[in-house]
MMTF fields as JSON, N, C-alpha, C and O atoms, coordinates in Angstrom:
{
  "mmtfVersion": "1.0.0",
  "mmtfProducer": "UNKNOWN",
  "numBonds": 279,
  "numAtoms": 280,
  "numGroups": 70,
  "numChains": 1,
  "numModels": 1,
  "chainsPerModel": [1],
  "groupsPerChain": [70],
  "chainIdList": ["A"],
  "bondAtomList": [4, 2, 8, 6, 12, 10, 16, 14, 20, 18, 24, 22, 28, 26, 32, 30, 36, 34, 40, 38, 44, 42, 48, 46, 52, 50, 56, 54, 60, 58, 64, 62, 68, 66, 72, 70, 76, 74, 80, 78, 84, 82, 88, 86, 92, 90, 96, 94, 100, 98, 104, 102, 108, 106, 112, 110, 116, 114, 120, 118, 124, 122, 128, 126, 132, 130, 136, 134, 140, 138, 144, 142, 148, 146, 152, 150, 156, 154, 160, 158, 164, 162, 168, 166, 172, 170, 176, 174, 180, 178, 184, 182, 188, 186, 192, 190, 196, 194, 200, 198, 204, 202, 208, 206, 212, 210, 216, 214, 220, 218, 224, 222, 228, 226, 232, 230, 236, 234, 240, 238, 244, 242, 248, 246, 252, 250, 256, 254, 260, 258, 264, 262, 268, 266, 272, 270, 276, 274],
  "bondOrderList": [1, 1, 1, 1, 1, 1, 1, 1, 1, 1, 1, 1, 1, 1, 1, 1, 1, 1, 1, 1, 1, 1, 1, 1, 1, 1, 1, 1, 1, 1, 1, 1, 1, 1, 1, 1, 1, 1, 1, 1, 1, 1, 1, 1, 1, 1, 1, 1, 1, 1, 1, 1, 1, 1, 1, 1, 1, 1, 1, 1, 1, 1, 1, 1, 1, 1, 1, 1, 1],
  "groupList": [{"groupName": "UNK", "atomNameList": ["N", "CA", "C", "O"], "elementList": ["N", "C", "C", "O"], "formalChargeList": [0, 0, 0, 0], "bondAtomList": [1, 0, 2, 1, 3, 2], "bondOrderList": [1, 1, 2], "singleLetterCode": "X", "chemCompType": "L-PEPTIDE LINKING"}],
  "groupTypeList": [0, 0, 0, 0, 0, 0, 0, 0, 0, 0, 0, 0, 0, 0, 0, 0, 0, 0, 0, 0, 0, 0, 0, 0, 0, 0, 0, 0, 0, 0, 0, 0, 0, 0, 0, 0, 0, 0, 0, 0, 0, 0, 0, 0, 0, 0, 0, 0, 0, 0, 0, 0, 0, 0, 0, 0, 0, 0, 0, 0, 0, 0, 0, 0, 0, 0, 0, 0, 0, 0],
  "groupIdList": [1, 2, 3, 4, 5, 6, 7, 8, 9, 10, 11, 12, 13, 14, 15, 16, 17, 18, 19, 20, 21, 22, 23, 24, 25, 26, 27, 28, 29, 30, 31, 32, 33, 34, 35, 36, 37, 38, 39, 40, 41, 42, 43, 44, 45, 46, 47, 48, 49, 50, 51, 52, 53, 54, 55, 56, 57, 58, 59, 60, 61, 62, 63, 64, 65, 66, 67, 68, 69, 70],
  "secStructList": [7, 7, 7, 6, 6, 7, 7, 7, 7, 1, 7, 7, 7, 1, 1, 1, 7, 6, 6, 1, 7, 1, 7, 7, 1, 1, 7, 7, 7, 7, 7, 7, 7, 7, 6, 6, 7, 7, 2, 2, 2, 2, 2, 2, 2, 2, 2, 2, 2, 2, 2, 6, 6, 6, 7, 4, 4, 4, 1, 7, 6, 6, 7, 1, 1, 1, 1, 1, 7, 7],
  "xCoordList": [16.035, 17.197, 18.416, 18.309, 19.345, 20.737, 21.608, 22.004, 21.943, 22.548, 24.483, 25.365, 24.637, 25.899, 27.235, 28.451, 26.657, 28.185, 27.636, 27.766, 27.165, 27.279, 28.604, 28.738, 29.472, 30.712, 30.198, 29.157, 31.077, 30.644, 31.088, 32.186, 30.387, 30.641, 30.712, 30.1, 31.299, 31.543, 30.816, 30.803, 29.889, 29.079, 27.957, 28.208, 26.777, 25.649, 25.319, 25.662, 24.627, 23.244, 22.77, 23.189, 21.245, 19.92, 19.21, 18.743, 19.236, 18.72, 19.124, 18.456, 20.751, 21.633, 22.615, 22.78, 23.161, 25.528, 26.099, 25.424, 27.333, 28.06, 28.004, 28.206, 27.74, 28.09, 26.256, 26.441, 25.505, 24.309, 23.51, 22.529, 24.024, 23.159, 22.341, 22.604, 21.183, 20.621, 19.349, 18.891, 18.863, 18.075, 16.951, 16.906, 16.428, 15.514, 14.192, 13.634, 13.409, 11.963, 10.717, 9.632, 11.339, 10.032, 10.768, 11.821, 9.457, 10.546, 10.598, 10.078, 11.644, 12.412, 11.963, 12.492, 10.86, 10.145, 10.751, 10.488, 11.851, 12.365, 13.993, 14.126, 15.371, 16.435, 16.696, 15.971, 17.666, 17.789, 19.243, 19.699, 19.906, 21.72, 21.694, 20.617, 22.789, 23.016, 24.263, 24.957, 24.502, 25.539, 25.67, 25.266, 26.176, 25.841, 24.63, 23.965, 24.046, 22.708, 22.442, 22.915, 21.883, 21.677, 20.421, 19.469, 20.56, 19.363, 18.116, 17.293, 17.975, 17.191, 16.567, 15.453, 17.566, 17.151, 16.904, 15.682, 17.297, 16.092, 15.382, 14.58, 15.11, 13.498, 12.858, 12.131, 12.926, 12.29, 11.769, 10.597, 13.246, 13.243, 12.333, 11.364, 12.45, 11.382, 10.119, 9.362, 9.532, 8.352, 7.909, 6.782, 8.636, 8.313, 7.371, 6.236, 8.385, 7.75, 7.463, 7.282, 7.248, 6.086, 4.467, 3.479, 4.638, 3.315, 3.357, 2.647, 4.278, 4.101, 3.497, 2.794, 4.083, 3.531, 2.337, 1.871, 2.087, 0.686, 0.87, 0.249, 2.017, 2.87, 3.082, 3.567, 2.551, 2.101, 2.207, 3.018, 1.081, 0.632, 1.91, 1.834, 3.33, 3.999, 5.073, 6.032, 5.045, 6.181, 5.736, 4.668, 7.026, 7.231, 6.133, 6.185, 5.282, 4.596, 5.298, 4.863, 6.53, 7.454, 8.437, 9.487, 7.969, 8.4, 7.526, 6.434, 8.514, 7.841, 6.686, 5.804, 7.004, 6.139, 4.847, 4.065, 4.988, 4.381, 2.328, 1.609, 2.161, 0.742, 0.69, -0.102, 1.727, 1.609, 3.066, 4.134, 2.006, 3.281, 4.258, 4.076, 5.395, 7.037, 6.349, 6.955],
  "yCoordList": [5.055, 5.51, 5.382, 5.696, 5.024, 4.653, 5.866, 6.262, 6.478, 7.459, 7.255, 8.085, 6.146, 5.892, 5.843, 5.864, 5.79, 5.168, 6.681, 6.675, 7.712, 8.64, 9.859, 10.441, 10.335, 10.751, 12.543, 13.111, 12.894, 14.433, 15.166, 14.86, 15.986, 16.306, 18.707, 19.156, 19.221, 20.261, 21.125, 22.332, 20.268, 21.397, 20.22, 19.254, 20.621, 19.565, 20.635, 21.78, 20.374, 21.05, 20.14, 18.984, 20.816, 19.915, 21.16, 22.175, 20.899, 21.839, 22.774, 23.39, 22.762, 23.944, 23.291, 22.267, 23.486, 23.092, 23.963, 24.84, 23.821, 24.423, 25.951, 26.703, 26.369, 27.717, 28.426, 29.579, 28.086, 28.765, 29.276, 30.014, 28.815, 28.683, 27.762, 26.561, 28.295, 27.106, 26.986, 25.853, 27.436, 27.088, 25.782, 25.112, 25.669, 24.652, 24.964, 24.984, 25.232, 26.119, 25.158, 24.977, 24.612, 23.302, 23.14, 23.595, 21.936, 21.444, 20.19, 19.388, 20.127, 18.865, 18.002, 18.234, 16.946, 15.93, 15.181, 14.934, 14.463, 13.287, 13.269, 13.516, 12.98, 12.738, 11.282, 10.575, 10.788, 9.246, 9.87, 10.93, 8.765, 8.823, 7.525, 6.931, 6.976, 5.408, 4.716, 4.015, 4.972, 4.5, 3.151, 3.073, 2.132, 0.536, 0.285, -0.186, 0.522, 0.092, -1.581, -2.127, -2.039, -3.245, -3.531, -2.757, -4.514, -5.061, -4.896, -4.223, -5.781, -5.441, -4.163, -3.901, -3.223, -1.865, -1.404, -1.451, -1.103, -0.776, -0.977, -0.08, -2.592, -2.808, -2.114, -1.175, -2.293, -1.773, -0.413, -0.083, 0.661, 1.997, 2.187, 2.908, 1.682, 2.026, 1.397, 2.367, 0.534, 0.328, 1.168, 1.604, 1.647, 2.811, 3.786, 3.773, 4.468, 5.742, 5.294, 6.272, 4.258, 3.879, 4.133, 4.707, 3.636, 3.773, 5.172, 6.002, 5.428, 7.192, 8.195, 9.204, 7.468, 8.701, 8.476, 9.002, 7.527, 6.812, 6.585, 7.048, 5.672, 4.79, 3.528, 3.035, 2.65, 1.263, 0.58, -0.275, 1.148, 0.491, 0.281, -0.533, 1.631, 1.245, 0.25, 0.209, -0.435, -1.049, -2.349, -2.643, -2.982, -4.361, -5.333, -5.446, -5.918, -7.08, -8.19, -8.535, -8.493, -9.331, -8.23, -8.594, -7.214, -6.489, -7.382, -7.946, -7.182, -7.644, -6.689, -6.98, -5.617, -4.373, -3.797, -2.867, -4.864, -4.413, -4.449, -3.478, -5.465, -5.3, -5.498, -5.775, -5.239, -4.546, -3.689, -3.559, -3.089, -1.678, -2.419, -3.346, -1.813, -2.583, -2.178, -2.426],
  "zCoordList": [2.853, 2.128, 3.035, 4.22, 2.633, 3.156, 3.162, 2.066, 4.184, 3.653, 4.322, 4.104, 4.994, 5.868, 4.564, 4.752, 3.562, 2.346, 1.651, 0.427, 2.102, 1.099, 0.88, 1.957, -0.042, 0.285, 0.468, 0.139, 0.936, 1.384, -0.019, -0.483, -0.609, -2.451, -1.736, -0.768, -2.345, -2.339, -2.882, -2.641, -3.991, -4.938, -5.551, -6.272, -5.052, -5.589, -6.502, -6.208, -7.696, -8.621, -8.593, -8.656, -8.435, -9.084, -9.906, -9.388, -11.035, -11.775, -12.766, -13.597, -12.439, -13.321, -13.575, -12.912, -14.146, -14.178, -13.309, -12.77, -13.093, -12.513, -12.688, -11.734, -13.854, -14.939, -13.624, -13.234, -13.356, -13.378, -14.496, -14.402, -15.535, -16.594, -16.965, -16.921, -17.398, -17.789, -16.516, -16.664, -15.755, -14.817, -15.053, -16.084, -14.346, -14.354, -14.519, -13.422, -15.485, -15.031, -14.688, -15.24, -13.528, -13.025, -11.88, -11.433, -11.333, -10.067, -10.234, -11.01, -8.98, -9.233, -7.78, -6.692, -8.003, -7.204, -6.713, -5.537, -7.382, -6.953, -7.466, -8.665, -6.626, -6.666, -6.602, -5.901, -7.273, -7.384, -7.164, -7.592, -6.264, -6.358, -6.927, -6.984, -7.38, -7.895, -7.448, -8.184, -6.149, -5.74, -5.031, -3.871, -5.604, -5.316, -5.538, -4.615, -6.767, -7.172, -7.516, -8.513, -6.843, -7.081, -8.436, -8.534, -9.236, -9.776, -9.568, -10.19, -8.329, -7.322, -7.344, -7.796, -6.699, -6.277, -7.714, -7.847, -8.527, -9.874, -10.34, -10.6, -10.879, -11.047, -9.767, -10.089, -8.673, -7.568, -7.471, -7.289, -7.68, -8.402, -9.476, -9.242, -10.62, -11.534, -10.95, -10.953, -10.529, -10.406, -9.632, -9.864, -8.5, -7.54, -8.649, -9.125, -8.712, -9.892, -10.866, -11.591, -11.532, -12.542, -11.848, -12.308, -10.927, -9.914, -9.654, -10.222, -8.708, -8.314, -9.481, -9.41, -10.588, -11.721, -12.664, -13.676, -11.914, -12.528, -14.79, -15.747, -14.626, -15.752, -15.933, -16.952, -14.461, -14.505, -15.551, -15.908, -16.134, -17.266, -18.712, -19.632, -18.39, -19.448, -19.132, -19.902, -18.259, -17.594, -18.543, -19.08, -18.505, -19.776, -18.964, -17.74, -19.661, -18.89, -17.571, -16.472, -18.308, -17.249, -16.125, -15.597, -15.985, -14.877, -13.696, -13.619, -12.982, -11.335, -10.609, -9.801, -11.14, -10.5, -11.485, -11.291, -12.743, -13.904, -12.792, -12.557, -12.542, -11.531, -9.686, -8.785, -9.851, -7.787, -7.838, -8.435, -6.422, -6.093, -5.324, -4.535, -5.716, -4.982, -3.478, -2.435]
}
């Protein structure tokens, strides 16, 4: 993970809005940022966690990642 182009932010949520309403009643496994996302880096991204979540199998046949792990 690249973290050198990331901007310094004042107020992250993962899980709520701003308000604190609304909580999250689970957890939260995995964060994606999308900042200069390449092509590339998404098919890549989804095949990741297609695999991680054991979903392989729903990925489009002509995915690159559709039968091996990125």
């Amino acid at each position: 993970m690249r973290t050198d182009d990331l901007t310094a932010a004042s107020n992250i949520y993962v899980g709520t809005g701003y308000s604190n309403v609304g909580w999250l009643a689970g957890r939260v496994s995995d964060v994606v940022s999308g900042i200069n996302v390449t092509p590339a880096d998404k098919l890549r991204l989804e095949g990741y966690m297609a695999w991680k979540n054991g979903l392989a199998s729903k990925l489009p046949p002509d995915h690159p990642f559709a039968r091996r792990r990125p």
